[in-house]
Residue, then its C-alpha position, 0 to 999 in steps of 0.5 A: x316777762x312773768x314774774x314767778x309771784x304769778x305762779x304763787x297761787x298754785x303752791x298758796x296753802x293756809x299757812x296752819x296747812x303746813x302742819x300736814x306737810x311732812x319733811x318730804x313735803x317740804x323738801x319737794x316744795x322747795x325743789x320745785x320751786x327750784x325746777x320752777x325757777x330754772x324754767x322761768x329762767x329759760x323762758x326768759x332766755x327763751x325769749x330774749x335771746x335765744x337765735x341761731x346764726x347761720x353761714x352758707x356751707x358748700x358740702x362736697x359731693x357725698x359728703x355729710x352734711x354735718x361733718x362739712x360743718x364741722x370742719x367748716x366751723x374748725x378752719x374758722x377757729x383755726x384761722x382766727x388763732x390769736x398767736x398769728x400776728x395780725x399783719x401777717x393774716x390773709x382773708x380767706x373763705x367763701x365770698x357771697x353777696x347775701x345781704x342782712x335781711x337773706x342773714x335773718x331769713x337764713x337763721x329764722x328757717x333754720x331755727x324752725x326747721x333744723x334745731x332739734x324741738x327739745x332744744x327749742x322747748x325745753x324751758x317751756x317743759x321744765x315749767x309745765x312739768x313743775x307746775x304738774x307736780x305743785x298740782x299733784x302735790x297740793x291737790x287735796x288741799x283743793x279738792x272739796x272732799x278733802x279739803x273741808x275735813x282738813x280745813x275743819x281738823x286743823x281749826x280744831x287741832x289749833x284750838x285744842x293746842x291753845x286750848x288752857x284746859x289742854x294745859x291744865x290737864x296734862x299739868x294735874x297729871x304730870x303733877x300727881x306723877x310728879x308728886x307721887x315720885x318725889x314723895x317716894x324718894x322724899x319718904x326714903x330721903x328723910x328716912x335715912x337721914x332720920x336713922x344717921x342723924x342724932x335725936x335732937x336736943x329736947x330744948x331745940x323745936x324741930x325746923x321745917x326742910x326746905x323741901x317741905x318749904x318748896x312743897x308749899x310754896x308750889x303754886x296751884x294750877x290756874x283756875x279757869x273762868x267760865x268762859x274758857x270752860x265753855x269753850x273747852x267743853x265745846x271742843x269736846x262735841x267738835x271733836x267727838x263730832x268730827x271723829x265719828x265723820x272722819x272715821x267713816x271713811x278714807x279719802x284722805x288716805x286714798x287722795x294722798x296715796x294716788x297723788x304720790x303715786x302719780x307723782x311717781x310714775x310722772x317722775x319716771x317718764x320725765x326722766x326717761x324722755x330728759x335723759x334721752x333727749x338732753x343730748x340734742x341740745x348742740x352748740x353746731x346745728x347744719x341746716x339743709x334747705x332748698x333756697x338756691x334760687x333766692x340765696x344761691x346756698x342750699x347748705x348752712x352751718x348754724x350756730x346755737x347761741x344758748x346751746x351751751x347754757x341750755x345743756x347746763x341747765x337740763x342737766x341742772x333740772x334732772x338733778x333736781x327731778x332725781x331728788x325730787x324723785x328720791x322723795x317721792x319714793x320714799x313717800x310711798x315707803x312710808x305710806x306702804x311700809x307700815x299700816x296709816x289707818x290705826x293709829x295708837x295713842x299708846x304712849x300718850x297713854x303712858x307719857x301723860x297718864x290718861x289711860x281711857x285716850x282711844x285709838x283711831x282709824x282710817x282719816x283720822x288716824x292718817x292725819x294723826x300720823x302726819x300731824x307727828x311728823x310735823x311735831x308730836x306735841x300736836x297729838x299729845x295735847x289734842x289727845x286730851x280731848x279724845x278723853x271721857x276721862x278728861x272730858x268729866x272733869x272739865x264738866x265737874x269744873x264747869x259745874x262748881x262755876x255753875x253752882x256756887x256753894x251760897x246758890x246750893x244753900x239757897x235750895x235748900x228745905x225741910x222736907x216731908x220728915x222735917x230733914x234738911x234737904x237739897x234736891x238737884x234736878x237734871x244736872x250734868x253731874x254732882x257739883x263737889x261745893x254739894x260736899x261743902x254743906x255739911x249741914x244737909x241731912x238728906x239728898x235727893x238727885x233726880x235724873x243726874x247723869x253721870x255722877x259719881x260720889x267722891x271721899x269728900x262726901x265724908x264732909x256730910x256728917x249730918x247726912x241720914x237720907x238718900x234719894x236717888x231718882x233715875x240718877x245711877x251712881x258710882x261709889x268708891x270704896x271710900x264713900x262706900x264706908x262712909x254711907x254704910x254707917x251713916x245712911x239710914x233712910x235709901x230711896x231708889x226709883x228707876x225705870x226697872x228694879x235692875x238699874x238699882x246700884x248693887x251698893x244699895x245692898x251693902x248698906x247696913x246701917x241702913x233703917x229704910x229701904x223705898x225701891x220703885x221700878x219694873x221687874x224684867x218680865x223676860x227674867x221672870x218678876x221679882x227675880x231681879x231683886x239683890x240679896x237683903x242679908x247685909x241689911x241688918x238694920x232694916x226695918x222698912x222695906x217698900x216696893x213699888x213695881x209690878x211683882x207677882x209673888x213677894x220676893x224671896x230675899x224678903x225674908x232675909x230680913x225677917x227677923x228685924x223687918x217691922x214695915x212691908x210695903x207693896x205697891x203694884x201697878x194692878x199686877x195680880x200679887x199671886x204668891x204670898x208664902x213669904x209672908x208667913x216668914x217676917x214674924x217681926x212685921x208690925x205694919x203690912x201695905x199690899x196696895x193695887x195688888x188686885x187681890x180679891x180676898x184677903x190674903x190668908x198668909x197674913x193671918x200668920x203674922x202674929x205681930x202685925x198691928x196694921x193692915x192696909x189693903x187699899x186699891x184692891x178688888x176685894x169683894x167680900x171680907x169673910x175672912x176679917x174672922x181669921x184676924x182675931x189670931x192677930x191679937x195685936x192689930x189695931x188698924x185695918x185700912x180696907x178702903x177704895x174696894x168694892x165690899x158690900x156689907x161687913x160681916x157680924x163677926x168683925x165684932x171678933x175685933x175686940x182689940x182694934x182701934x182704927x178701921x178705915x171703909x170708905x170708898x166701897x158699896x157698903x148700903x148698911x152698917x151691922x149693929x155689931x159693928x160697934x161692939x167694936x168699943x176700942x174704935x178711935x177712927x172710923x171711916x166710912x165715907x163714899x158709900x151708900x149707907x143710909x141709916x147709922x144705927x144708935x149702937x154708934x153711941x157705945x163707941x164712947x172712945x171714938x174720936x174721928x167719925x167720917x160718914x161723908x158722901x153717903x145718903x143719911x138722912x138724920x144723925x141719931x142722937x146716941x152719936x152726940x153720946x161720944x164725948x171724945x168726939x174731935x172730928x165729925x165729917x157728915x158733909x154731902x149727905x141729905x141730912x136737913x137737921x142737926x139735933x141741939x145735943x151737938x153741944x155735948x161735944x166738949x172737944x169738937x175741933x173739926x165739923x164738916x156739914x157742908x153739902x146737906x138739905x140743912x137750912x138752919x144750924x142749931x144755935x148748940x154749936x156754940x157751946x163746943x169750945x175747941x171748935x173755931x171757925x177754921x174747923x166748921x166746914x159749911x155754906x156761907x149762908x147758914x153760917x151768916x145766920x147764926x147769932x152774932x155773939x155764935x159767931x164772934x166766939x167761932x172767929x174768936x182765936 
């Protein structure tokens, strides 16, 4: 005997399987292990008892042998009536001398040569049929290319499933559908009976409704810990994973297809050959044999025991097969009559409220339209995590458990203007607790991704600055309004200049405006660069990147423009016409723009105070006449060029109060220059000058001299003429004595000497009251050899 347990490995799926198997499945299942119990049945029977018996029959001459047999087996039966009384029966028949054992010889040749095959096989058929069926119906759950992908979907469909952010998002956004529905019929409620009932007494205090109390009473969706954020924001790359590796191909719905298919047409030919032969199974079986000469008989009429029960059940089994047939037709009409390879999430879309769900295709779609079969809450809540919408938020919550509002307030510092400031780098969003501080007055994101500002930036009442460092932002209406009238200072650094939000360009209270990025060449530089006109405040504007020509939307704030800034990266600045436009400008930077003379645009700019033109190829600064049209310019910064002399007319410059030279090849100083007599600042280190003319002395308002890195020899004496002399810087020079009237200089504060041929220090640098030791810069040991009271003054606070 086999126990049907043994067949048990041919249908044992994981039971999460069952969620691919759709109603026929199921049917099918249970109707061959019907068909399966009927063959094991019949095995048995099989077995144990099936046999023949066989009595010896004379057929007359000519006449067929089985119907001799059937009269043979009726004169039996006629014989043996009950109705005939016992004492009046006569034996009668063919008497023989066969013994037992020529009995049992007779049925076992019979029985293998006479009874038809079908008869002898059919259990045996019925179990090897239904076990081709199990095999054909289960196949891709074995085979390896399928059954990995889906062994993979429904480990991931059941996390999904009892995944608590599944639960959390389909609550929010049944909650705010639910929520806005019944505030409308609340609103409508309350307004009609607001018109039917009397305006109370003025001693009654209005009392809260109950709905209102139910409102308020609703309790909050559950919060989830860290933990189970962690792993929803796990799912999510499973998922995106596996869609991209199930959508490549259609395995899936090509093994499926073929093993309906194959079931189909298994289906027909058993039923067919069954049909055919399930009449062959008879109860009378006439055996002819040729065994005269051992039993005497040639002729037996047999008798097939089980033939009766075996009919039954074949004809049990073809009822079985039909229905199982029916299923399999209706399989392939439900695999052909409809395309499974797109499948829509159309009204999961609509039902829950999350609109950005995609549709899928091929595999994924096919197991997405079984898994809704089985029950269609299975795609509703693994849908949410086909969302980039849903996905975001569930970021957003993992970022506020990330930063907390007390580790925000840790970050936070005062920054180079003295603001407030919190700077956030290469986070995976904007945490909402940012919103919570409200005492932050600047921003700096730097490489944030996906961020979004919500109305709750309104919270930042004392927010003035914004840095936004590779960090693309999405700004609704609400913010919008908020940061166009409280902003004032917008920093935008991007890899190129079109990447900047178009929003930057509405804000128009804003006062400073710092872009940075590369201009498109394709499109031509300084093309991409938005209109300015709704910045009506703007009164800095600074650009760092690689234009050729200043951009023509510059002059949308020229009437209010007080700051221009250019930083190229060497990019030659070739066309300035612009320039002549922004008659308001006070400061001008064209910084790196390789220009080798001095721009004549700028000569335009009646208003201009000061020039910087530092990191250019300027050669010869002839045109510094021009500047005396600029009659309010009081800086000129021209350092790390290559000048090689200034010019006698700078003494044109009657007005100007800080000239910055330093870093050139400047051998020798005019005297003219210091006709100059407004000069405060002046800066001439990392030359080549050798000899400072005595006429230094005329400058009696200078306050900062810098001569360092060059080749002096000697200071002249007339330099100690400038009483409101701060700052000296004559270090690394070939000075090798300092004169005594050092002294003179009452106000003194910083003296660089370190570098020279000096071996003493004058004992005069005493008498500088401002100067500390802090502010004396010079070598160890010349400083050990002044006196000790010198010394203890300098160290004195």
């Amino acid at each position: 005997m086999i126990p049907v347990a043994e067949f048990k490995q041919f249908t044992d799926q994981q039971p999460a399987f069952k969620v691919l198997k759709p109603w026929w499945d199921v049917l099918a299942e249970y109707i061959t292990v019907a068909m399966l119990m009927i063959g094991v049945f019949g095995c048995t029977l099989q077995v144990t008892q099936d046999k023949i018996i066989c009595l010896p029959n004379h057929v007359p001459a000519g006449a067929p042998l089985s119907e001799t047999c059937q009269n043979f087996t009726r004169k039996r039966l006629n014989a043996s009536e009950p109705d005939t009384p016992l004492s009046s029966r006569e034996m009668s028949g063919l008497r023989n001398n066969l013994d037992i054992q020529q009995y049992s010889f007779i049925n076992q040749m019979c029985y293998e040569t006479a009874l038809h095959w079908y008869a002898k096989y059919f259990p045996y058929l019925v179990v090897i049929h239904t076990l081709i069926f199990m095999v054909c119906a289960n196949f891709w759950f074995k085979f390896p290319g399928t059954s990995s992908k889906i062994e993979h979907f429904i480990s991931i469909l059941s996390k999904c499933f009892d995944s608590p952010w599944t639960t959390r998002a389909l609550s929010e956004v049944s909650g705010e559908n639910q929520d806005g529905t019944t505030s409308k019929k609340e609103d409508g409620r309350r307004k009609s009976i607001k018109d039917e009932m009397p305006e109370p007494h003025p001693a009654l205090q209005p009392v809260q409704s109950i709905s209102e109390k139910k409102v308020a009473e609703t309790p909050a969706v559950s919060l989830l810990d860290k933990k189970e954020g962690e792993q929803a924001k796990a799912l999510f790359e499973k998922v995106k994973k596996f869609r991209l590796h199930v959508e490549e191909g259609d395995i899936l719905y090509t093994m499926y297809v073929r093993q309906s298919v194959l079931k189909v047409f298994k289906f027909l030919i058993i039923t067919a050959y069954n049909a055919a032969l399930v009449q062959n199974i008879h109860f009378i079986v006439p055996c002819s044999m040729e065994m005269e000469d051992m039993t005497g008989y040639d002729h037996f009429c047999c008798n097939h025991t089980k033939a009766h029960l075996f009919s039954k059940l074949a004809i049990c089994y073809i009822c079985f097969l039909g229905v199982y047939g029916l299923t399999c037709l209706y399989t392939l009409y439900w695999l052909f009559h409809r395309p499974l390879k797109e499948y829509s999430f159309r009204y999961v879309r609509e039902e829950t409220g999350i609109s950005d769900i995609p549709d899928v295709k091929n595999d994924f779609a096919f197991m997405l339209y079984l898994i809704d079969e089985y029950d269609s809450l299975y795609s509703k809540r693994f849908a949410v995590f086909l969302s980039e919408v849903s996905e975001s938020k569930l970021k957003q919550l993992n970022l506020n458990h990330e930063w907390t509002e007390e580790k925000l307030r840790q970050k936070l510092q005062r920054n180079a203007l003295g603001r407030l400031e919190l700077h956030l780098f290469m986070l995976s969003g904007l945490p909402d607790t940012v919103f919570e501080l409200s005492e932050v007055e600047a921003l700096k994101l730097e490489m944030l991704k996906d961020v979004t500002f919500p109305p709750l930036v309104a919270q930042l009442v004392h927010l003035q600055e914004l840095s936004l460092l590779n960090c693309p932002i999405k700004l609704p209406f609400a913010s919008l309004v908020f940061l166009r009238d409280h902003l004032k200072v917008m920093q935008a650094t991007f890899d190129e200049i079109k990447e900047v939000p178009l929003w930057v360009y509405s804000l128009r209270g804003l006062e400073e405006l710092h872009l940075s990025g590369l201009f498109s060449q394709e499109l031509g530089r300084a093309s991409g660069l938005e209109s300015l006109r709704e910045l009506r405040n703007l009164k800095v504007l600074s650009l760092h990147s690689n234009i050729s020509k200043v951009p023509p939307s510059v002059t949308d704030v020229s009437t209010h423009l007080q700051r221009l800034c250019i930083l190229n990266d060497g990019t030659k600045l070739v066309t300035l016409n612009n320039l002549k436009k922004l008659v308001n400008v006070r400061e001008l930077e064209l910084v790196n723009c390789n220009l080798e003379r001095i721009p004549h645009a700028v000569f335009s700019l009646v208003s201009l105070q000061e020039l910087d033109l530092k990191d250019n190829q300027l050669r010869s600064i002839e045109e510094i006449l021009s500047f005396q049209h600029c009659r309010k310019l009081v800086c000129l910064k021209l350092w790390s060029n290559h000048i090689a002399y200034i010019p006698e007319h700078i003494r044109k410059l009657k007005g100007l109060e800080q000239l910055y030279l330093n870093r050139n090849k400047i051998e020798t100083l005019p005297s003219q220059l210091f006709l100059c007599t407004k000069l405060r600042c002046l800066d001439l280190s990392n030359n080549g000058i050798q000899v400072i003319p005595p006429e230094v002395g005329v400058l009696q308002n200078l306050q900062y001299f810098a001569i360092s890195s060059n080749s002096v020899e000697t200071l002249p004496d007339e330099l100690f003429f400038c009483k409101k002399l701060k700052t000296l810087m004559v270090g690394h020079n070939k000075l090798s004595t300092l004169s005594h009237r050092l002294g003179n200089l009452s106000l003194l504060s910083k003296l660089e000497l370190k570098g020279n041929r000096l071996e003493a220090l004058p004992p005069q640098i005493g008498r500088c009251p401002a100067l500390k030791r802090s502010g004396l810069v010079v070598e160890s040991t010349l400083y050990e050899m002044l006196p000790v009271d010198i010394r203890e003054r300098l160290e004195s606070e």
